[in-house]
C-alpha positions in Angstrom: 85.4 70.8 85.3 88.6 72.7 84.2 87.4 74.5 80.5 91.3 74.1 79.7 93.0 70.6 78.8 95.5 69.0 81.2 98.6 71.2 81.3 100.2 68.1 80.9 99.0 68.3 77.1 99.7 72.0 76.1 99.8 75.4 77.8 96.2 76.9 79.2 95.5 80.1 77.5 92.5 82.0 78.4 90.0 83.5 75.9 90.7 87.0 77.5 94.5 86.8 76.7 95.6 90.4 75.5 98.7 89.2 73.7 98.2 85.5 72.6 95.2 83.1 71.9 94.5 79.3 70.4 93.1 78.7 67.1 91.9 75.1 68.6 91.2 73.0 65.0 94.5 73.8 64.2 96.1 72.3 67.6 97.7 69.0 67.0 99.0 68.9 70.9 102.7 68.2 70.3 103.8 69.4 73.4 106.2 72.4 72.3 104.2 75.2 74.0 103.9 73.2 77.3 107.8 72.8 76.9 109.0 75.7 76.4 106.5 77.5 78.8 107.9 75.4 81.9 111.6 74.9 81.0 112.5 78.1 79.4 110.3 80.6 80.7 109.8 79.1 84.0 106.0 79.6 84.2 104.1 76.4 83.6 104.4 74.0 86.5 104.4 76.2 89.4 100.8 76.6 89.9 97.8 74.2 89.6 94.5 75.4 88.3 92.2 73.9 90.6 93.8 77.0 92.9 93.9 79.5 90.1 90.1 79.0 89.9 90.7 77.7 86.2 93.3 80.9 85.4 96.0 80.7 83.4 98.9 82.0 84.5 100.8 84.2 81.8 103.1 87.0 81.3 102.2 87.2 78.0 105.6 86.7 76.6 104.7 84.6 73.0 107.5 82.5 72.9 104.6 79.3 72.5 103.5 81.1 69.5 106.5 80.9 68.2 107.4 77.4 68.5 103.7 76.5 67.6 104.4 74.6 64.5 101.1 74.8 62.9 100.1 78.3 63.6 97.7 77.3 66.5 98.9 79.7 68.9 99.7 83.2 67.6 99.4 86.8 68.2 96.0 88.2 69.3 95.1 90.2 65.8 94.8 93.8 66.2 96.0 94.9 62.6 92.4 95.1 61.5 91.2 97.2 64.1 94.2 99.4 62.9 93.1 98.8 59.2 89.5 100.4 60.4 91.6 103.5 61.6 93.0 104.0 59.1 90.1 104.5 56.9 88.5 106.7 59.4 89.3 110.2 57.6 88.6 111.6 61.4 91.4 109.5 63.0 94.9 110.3 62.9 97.2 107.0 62.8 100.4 107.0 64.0 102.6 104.1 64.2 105.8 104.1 66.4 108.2 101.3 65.6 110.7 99.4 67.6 114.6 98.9 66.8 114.2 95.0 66.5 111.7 95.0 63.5 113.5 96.3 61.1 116.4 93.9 61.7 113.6 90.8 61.1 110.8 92.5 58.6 112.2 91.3 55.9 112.3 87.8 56.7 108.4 87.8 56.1 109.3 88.5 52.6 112.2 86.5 51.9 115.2 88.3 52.9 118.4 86.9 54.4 118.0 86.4 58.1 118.9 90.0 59.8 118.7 92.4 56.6 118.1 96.1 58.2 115.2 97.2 56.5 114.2 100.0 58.3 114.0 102.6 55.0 111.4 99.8 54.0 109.3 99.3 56.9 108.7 102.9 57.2 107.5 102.8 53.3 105.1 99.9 53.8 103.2 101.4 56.8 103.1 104.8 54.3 101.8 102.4 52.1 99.2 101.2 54.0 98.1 104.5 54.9 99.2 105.6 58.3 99.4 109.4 58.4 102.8 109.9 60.6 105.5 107.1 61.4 107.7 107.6 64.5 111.1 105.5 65.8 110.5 104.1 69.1 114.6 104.5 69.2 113.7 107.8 70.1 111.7 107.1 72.8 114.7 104.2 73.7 116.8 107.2 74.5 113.9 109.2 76.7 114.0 106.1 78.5 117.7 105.5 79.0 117.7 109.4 80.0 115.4 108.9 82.9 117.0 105.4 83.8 120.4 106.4 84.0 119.4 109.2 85.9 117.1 107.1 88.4 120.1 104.6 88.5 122.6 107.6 89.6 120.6 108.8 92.5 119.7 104.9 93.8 123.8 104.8 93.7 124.9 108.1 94.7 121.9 109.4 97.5 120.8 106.3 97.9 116.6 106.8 97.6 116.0 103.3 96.6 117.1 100.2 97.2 120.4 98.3 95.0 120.0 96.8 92.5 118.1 98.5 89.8 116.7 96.0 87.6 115.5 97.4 84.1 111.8 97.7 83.1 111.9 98.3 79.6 110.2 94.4 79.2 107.0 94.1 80.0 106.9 89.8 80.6 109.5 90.3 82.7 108.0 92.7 84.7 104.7 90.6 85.0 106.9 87.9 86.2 108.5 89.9 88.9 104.8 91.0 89.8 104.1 87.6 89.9 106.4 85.2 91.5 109.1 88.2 93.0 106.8 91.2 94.7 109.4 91.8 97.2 111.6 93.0 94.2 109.1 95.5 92.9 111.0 98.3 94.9 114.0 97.1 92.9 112.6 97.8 89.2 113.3 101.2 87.5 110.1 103.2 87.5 111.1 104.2 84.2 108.5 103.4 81.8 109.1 101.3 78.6 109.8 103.1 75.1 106.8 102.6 74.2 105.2 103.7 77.4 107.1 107.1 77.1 106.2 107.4 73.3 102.8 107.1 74.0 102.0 109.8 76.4 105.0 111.9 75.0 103.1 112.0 71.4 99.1 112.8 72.3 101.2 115.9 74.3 104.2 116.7 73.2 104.1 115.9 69.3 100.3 116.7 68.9 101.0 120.4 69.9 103.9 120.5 68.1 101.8 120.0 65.1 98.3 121.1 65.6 96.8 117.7 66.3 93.5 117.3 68.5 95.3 114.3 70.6 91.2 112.8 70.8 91.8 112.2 66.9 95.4 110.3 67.8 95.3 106.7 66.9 98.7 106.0 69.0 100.2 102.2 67.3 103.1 100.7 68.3 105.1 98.0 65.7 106.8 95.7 68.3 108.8 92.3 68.3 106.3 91.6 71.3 103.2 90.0 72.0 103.7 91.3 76.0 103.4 95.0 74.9 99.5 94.1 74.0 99.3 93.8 77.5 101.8 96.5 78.6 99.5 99.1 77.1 96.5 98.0 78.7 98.0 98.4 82.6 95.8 100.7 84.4 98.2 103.0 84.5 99.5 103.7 80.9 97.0 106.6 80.8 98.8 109.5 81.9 98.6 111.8 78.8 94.4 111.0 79.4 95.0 112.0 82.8 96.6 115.5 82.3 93.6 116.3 79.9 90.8 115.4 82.1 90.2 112.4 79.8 90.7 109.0 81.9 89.6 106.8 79.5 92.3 108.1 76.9 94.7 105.6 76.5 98.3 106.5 76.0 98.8 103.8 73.4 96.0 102.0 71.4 97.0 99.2 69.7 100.2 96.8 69.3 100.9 95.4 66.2 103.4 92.6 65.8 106.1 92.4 63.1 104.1 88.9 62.0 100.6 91.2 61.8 103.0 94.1 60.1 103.3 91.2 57.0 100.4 89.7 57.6 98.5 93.3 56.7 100.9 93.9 53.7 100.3 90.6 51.7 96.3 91.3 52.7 97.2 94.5 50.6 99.1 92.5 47.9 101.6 95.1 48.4 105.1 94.3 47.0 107.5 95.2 50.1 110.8 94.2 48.3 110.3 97.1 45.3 109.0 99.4 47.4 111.5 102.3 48.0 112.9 103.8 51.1 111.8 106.2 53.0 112.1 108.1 55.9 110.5 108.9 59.9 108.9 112.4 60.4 110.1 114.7 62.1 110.1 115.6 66.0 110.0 112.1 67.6 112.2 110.3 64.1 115.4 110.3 65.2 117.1 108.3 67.6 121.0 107.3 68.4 122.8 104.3 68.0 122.1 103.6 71.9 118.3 103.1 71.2 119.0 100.9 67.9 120.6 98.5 70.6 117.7 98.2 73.2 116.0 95.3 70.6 119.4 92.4 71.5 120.1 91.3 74.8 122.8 93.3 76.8 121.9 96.4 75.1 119.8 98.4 77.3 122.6 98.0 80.2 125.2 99.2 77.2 123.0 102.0 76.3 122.8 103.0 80.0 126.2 103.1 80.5 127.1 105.2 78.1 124.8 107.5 79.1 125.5 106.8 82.9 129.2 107.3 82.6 129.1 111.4 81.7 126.6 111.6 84.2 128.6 111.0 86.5 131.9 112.0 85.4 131.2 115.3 83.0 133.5 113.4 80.4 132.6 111.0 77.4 132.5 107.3 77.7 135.4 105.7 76.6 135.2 103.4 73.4 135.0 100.0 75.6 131.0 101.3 76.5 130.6 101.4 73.0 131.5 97.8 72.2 130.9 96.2 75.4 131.6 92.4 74.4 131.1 91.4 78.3 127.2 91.9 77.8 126.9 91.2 74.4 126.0 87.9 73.3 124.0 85.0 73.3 125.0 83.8 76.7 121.6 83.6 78.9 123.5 85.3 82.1 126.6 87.7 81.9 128.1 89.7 84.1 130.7 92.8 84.2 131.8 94.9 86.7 132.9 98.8 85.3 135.0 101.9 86.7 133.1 105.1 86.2 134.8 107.7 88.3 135.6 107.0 91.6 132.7 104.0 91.7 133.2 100.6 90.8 129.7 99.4 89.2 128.8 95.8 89.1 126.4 95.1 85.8 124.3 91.7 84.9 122.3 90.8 81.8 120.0 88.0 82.0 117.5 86.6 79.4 115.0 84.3 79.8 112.6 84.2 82.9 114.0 81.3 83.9 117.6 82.5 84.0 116.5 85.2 85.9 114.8 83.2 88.7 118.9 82.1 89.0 119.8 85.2 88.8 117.9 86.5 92.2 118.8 83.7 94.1 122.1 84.4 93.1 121.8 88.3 94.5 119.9 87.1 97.2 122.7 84.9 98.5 125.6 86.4 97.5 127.5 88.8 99.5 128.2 90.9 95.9 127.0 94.0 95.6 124.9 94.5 92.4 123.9 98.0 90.8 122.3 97.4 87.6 120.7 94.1 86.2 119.0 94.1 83.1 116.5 91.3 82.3 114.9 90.3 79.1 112.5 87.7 78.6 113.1 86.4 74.9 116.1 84.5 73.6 118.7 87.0 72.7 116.4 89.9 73.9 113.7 91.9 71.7 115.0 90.3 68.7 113.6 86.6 69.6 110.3 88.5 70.7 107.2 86.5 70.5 105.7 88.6 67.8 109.1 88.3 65.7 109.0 86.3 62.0 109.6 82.4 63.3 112.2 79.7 62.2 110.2 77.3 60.1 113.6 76.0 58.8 114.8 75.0 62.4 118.1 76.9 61.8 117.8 78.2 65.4 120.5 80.7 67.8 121.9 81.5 64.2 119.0 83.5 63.4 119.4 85.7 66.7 122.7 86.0 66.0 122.1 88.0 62.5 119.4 90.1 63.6 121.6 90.7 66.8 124.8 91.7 64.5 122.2 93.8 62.2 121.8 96.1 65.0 125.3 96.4 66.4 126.5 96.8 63.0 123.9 99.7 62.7 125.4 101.1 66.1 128.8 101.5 65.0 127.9 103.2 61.9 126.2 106.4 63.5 127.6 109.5 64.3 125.1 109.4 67.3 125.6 106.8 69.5 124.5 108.2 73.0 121.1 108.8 74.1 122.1 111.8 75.7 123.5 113.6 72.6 119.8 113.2 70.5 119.4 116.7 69.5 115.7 115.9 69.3 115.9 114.4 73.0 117.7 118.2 73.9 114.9 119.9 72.6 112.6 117.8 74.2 113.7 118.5 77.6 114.5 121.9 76.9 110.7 122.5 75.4 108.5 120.1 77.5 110.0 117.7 80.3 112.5 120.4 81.9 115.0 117.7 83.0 115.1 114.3 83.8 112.9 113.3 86.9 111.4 116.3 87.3 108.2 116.5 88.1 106.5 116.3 84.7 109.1 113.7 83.9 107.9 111.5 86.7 104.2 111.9 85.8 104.4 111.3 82.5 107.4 108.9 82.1 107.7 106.5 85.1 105.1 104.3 86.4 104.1 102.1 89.5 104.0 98.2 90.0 101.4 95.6 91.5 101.9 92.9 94.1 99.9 89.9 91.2 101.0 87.2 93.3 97.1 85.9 94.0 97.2 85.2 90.3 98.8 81.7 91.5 96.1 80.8 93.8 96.1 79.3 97.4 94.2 76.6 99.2 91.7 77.8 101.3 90.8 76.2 105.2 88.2 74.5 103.7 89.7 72.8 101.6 91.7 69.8 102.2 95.0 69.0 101.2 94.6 66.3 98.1 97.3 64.1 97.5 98.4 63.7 93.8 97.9 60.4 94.2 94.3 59.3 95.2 93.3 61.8 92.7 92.2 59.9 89.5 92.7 60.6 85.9 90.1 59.6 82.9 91.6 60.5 79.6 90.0 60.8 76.5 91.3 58.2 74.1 90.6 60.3 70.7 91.7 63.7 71.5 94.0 63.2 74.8 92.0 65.5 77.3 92.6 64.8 80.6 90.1 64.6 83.5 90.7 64.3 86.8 87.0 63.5 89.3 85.8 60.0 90.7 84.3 59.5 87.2 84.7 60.4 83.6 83.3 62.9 82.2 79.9 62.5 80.7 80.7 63.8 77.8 84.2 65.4 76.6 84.2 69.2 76.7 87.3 69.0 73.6 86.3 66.5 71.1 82.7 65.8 72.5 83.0 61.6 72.3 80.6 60.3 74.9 82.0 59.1 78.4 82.9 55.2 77.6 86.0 56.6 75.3 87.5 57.7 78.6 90.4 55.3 80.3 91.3 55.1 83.8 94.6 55.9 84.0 96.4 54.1 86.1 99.5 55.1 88.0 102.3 53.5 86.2 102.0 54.0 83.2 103.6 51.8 80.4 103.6 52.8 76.8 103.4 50.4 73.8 105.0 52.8 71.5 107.5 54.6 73.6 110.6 55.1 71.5 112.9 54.4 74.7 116.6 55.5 74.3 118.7 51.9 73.2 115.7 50.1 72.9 117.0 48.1 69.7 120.2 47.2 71.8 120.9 43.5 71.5 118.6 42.9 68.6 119.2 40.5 65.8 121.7 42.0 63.2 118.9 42.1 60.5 116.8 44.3 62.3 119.6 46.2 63.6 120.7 47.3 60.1 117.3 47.8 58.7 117.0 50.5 61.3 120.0 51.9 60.9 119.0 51.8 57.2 115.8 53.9 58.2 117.9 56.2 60.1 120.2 57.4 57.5 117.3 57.2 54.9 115.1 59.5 57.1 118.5 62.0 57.6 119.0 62.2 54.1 114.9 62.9 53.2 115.5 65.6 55.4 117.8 67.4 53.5 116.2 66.2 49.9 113.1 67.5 51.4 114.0 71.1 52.3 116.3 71.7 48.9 113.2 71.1 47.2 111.3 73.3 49.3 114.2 76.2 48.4 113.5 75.0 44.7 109.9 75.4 44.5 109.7 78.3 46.2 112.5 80.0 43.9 110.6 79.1 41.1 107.0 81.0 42.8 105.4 77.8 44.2 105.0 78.3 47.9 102.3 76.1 48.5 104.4 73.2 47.2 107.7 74.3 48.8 106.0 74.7 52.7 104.3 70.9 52.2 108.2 70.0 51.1 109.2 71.8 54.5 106.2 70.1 56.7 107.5 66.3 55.0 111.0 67.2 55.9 109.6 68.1 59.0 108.2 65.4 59.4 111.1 63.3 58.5 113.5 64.8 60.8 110.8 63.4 63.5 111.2 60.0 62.2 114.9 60.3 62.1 114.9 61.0 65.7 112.4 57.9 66.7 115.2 56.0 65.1 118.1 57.6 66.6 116.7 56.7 69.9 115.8 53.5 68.9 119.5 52.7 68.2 121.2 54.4 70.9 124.1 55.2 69.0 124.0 58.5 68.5 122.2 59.7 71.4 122.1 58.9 74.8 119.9 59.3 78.0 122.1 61.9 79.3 122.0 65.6 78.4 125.7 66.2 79.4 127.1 63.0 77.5 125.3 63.7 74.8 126.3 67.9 74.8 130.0 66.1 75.3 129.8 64.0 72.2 128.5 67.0 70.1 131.5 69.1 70.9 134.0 66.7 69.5 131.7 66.0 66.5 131.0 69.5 65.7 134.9 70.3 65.9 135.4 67.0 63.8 132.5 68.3 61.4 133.9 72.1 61.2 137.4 70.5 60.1 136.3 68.3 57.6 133.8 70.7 56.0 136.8 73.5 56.1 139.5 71.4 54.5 136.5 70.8 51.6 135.8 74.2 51.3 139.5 75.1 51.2 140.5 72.1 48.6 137.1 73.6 46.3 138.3 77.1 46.4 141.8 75.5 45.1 140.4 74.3 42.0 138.1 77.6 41.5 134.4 76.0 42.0 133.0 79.2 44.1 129.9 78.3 44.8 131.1 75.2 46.6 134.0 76.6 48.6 131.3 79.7 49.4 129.0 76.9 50.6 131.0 74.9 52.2 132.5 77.3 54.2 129.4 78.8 55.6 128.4 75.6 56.8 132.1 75.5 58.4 131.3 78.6 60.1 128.1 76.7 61.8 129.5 73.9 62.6 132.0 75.9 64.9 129.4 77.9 66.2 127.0 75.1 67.1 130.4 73.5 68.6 131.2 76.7 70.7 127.0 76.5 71.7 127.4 72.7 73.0 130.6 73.7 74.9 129.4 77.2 76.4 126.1 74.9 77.8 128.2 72.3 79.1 130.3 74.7 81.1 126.9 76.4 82.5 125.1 73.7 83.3 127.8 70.7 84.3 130.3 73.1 85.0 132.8 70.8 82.8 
């Protein structure tokens, strides 16, 4: 009997999960991690766990946390362990933190969406006691300096094979292991940041300053739940390794942005007064290229740039500094760039299962690819699975200011190019030598495995089943689904006794299925009490989270997040009834991205010519609203078309 509840339910995560697990009392099985896990990330759905031997499948990515709207999946916790370390007057804690947290911090405390709060973060961890924080960025451009270098000689001498696919994400890399071994020759052996950082500060940085690297607490604050497991690969242990010490890790713990403000309110500690403050020294600085590793596109950008004098002794011209052809929230762009005599074809891909597309597009095609990145979370780092999440559904937009937070950051330092860190200079010149030497390589790149047994595979002995003659018992008060000649004796979720299971037949029929058009041909009088309902439940919405923005304004939260969870709630009802009626929505995805598009452009207008007629008679605040919306009407527009053209191509 499988210890996990049909995958039909909710997504199986194992009690040993690194990065994620359940809190099961708060699971109301809705569905949204199953959904997103199969249609998004491409995971759930090809493998059964009767051939797993009961294993889930997982590359650790998070994104079911984050759509898991009552907190019943989330990070595995390892602040407290950090916490404990910190109180430990023998331990040394460091904490390294990645570009994409400090565009999204704040948003645990109430900021605007996106606010760069980097002079912040660094305060808060002082004021929870750490002893040194570090920028990842700087390790961002270690890594771009050994990538770009692995990518010239895969182009140039030709010692692996084309194309180099970045490595820097760890679920991605998983995923390759998983479903795509025959690419693993294909993926820079660059380590992550965060794997350089690691083995890079219990050597480099702990001689620098005197520090017995058995004392280092190594802690990295990440947008990702997949760097839990990262750091746990046999083989990030390499600093352990050159001390004789194989069961030093390189890094200890991962901390998410989530368990960053979940710690501080713990502390009561006030992170909107506190004032800024800055990294230490050594391994605190890094360039505009390694702010742009946390959005989607920017890793191949940062490359580039890098790539480009490389190979042609001369600086990048300005395009590789604002290169819009990767940038964006597009799942799959390509480019193709002159750098000296060599015309280099580029991809960015995000989304696992954009990037199944994405292979069989290289494996067909007769183009010749040099350089795909691929990141697993919407819009990159910044839509990590450890990231703050959108409990006000407001969606792309959010990725879209903690993406411009970082560009925006880019362009306004004098150091944009990983190869012109001074401390990265002095690195190499003091410690690594030059990039891929032999220290380099130990150190800084890494191997891959072949984990494709993780999906299972039917043995001789066992026969083929059909789906079919297989039957299905499920539990009327909970929903767990058992599949044997009999129901369970007693159920292993909800523990009801056996005679609460039902045979489920094979065609189903549902008594409360809220088919699309159902209330076509209806008597009028039903027809407009449920349009009636509709419009009601649309406008509750609305009423619903404005009061939610009151109360919290005025220092109740409790009351403002039951507000949020009734509008919530709402907005559910207003969709039963949608479908109901049939009039807004439709059974087709394309018709109903093709009606959006002209309703959005419709909406944008109208809400445009408001704000402009508000601003005529000098009420601000309405033409300042008014417009905003305006501006996400047309985007939302822009979304429906760009999806249309993707996936219909019309």
């Amino acid at each position: 009997m499988s210890k996990h509840l049909s995958v039909d339910v909710r997504v199986p995560i194992d009690s040993d999960n690194p990065s994620i697990m359940r809190h099961e009392e708060k699971c109301i099985k809705c569905g949204q991690c199953k959904n997103i896990c199969k249609d998004y990330i491409s995971v759930l759905g090809t493998y059964s766990l009767a051939e797993t031997k009961d294993r889930a499948v997982c590359i650790n990515c998070g994104q079911c946390a984050n759509v898991c709207p009552v907190e019943s999946i989330t990070e595995t916790y390892e602040y407290q362990q950090v916490r404990e370390a910190v109180k430990d007057p023998e331990k040394i804690v460091i904490v390294s933190t990645s570009p994409s947290v400090r565009a999204a911090l704040g948003e645990e405390f109430g900021t605007e969406e996106g606010m760069f709060v980097q002079g912040k973060m660094v305060a808060l961890l002082r004021a929870l006691g750490v002893d040194y924080v570090l920028d990842t960025n700087f390790s961002a451009d270690l890594t771009i300096m050994e990538e770009a270098s692995e990518l010239i000689e895969r182009i140039t001498k030709g010692t692996k094979p084309l194309p180099q696919f970045t490595s820097c994400c760890p679920a991605w890399v998983k995923f390759a292991e998983i479903y795509y071994p025959e690419l693993l020759d294909h993926i820079s052996t660059a380590k992550s940041p965060i794997g350089m950082q690691g083995p890079t500060i219990k050597t480099y940085f702990a001689k620098l300053m005197g520090i017995d690297p058995e004392k280092i607490v190594n802690v990295a604050l990440t947008p990702c739940t997949a760097k839990k497991f990262e750091i746990r690969r046999e083989e990030m242990k390499d600093a352990g390794i050159s001390y004789g010490k194989e069961d030093m890790r390189d890094m200890d713990h991962v901390i998410t942005t989530r368990e960053a403000a979940l710690w501080a309110k713990e502390e009561e500690i006030d992170f909107l007064s506190l004032e800024d403050s800055d990294f230490d020294q050594f391994m605190g600085e890094g360039s505009g290229a390694g702010v742009i590793f946390g959005n989607s596109g920017g890793v191949m950008e940062a490359a580039l740039r890098t790539a480009y004098e490389f190979i042609t002794k001369e600086k990048a011209p300005d395009i590789l500094y604002d290169l819009k052809p990767v940038r964006g929230m597009e799942g799959v762009k390509e480019a193709s760039l002159d750098i000296g005599d060599l015309t280099v074809n580029v991809a960015v891909v995000y989304g696992t299962g954009n990037a199944r597309k994405m292979i069989d597009k290289v494996k067909s095609s007769d183009k010749q690819y040099h350089f795909i990145e691929v990141m697993t979370c919407p819009g990159g780092c910044i839509g990590g699975g450890g990231q703050p999440k959108d409990k006000e559904f407001k969606g792309q937009i959010i990725q879209e200011k903690r993406i411009e937070s970082l560009y925006r950051r880019d362009s306004g330092m004098q150091i944009r190019a990983s190869h012109e860190n001074e401390q990265i200079k002095k690195l190499y010149e003091k410690f690594y030598g030059e990039p891929l030497s032999e220290l380099a390589e130990q150190m800084l790149h890494t191997m891959y495995h072949d984990r494709s047994e993780e999906l299972g595979q039917k043995t001789e002995k066992e026969p083929d089943i059909k789906k079919d003659s297989v039957k299905k018992y499920v539990c009327s008060v909970c929903g767990y689904v058992h599949e044997g000649e009999q129901a369970p004796e007693e159920c292993p979720v909800c523990h009801v006794d056996s005679d609460k299971f039902i045979l489920q037949e094979a065609e189903k029929s549902w008594a409360a299925e809220h088919a699309v058009g159902a209330a076509e041909g209806v008597s009028e009088d039903i027809l407009s009490d449920l349009r009636a309902n509709f419009e009601g439940e649309c406008r509750e919405v609305g009423m619903y989270f404005a009061m939610a923005r009151a109360a919290h304004r005025e220092g109740y939260p409790e009351i403002g997040r039951y507000y949020e969870k009734a509008a919530r709630e709402e907005a559910d009802h207003a969709a039963k009834f949608a479908e109901l009626l049939g009039e807004a929505v439709t059974n087709s995805t394309k018709k109903n991205l093709e009606l959006r598009v002209d309703a959005e452009y419709g909406a944008a207008e109208g809400k445009t010519d408001l704000a402009a007629r508000a601003k005529e008679k000098g009420l601000d605040a309405i033409h300042e609203t008014v417009h905003e919306m305006a501006r996400d009407e047309a985007r939302h527009g822009k979304a429906f078309e760009g999806f249309l053209k993707r996936y219909f191509n019309s």
